[in-house]
C-alpha positions as a printed Julia matrix, in Angstrom:
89×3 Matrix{Float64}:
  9.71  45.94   5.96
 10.26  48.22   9.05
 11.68  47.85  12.15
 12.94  48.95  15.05
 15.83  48.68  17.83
 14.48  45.93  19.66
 11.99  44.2   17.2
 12.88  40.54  16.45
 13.88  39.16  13.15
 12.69  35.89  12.49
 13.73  33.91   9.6
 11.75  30.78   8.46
 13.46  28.94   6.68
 11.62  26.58   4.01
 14.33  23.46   4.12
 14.59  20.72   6.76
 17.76  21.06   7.29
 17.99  24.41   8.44
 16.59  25.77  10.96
 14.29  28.53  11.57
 15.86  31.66  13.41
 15.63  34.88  15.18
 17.72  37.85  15.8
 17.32  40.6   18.2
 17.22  43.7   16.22
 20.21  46.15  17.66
 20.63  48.21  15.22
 18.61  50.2   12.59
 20.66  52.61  10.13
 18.02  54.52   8.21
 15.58  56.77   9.69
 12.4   55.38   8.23
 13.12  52.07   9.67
 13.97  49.97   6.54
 16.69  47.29   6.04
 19.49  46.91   6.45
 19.35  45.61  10.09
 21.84  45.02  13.09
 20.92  41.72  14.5
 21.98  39.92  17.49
 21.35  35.87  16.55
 20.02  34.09  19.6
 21.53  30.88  18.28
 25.05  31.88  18.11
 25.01  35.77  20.04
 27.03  36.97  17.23
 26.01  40.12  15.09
 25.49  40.77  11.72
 23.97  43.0    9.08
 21.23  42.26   7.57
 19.28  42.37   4.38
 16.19  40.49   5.39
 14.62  38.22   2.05
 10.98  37.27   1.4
 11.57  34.47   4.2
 11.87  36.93   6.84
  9.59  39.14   8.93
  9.83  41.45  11.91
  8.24  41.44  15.11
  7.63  43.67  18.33
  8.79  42.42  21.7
  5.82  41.98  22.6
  4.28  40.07  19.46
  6.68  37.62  19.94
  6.26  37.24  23.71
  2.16  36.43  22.79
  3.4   34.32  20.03
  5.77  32.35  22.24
  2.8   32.08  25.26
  0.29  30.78  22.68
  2.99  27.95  21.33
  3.55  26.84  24.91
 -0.11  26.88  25.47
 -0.69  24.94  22.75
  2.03  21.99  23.61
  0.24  21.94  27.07
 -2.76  21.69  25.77
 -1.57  18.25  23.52
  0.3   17.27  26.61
 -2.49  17.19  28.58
 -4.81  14.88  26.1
 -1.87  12.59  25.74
 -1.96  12.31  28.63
 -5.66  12.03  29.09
 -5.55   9.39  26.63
 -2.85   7.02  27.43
 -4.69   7.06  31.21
 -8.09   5.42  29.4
 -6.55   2.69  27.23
């Protein structure tokens, strides 16, 4: 894993009760990028260093920004034939 300052750290998390999250990376204290990571939470704004684990990945700025625009596409999209829907019953 490589990163660096300001990639995103996203952690999935594989329980229901706990939440998936991401971190703004702020910090990156070796030269060739690897862990361990400054990260800004977006949940909570603290900071922390991390050690990412096998649940965790790291993405550009902009990755996430195409990620994020496909998601919200996506829930339009099912909004839309919902909506579609409930109008011809």
């Amino acid at each position: 894993m490589r990163a660096q300052t300001g990639d995103w750290l996203l952690v999935e998390q594989s329980s229901v009760d706990r939440p998936a999250r991401r971190g703004r990376i702020v910090g990156v204290r070796r030269a060739d990028g690897g862990p361990p990571y400054l990260v800004r939470w977006l949940d909570t704004g603290h900071e922390t260093l991390v050690y990412p684990g096998p649940d965790a990945h790291v993405v550009t700025a902009v990755e996430l920004a195409e990620s994020d625009a496909r998601t919200a596409n996506r829930a339009v999209a099912l909004q839309r034939l919902i909506s579609a829907r409930h109008r011809g019953s």
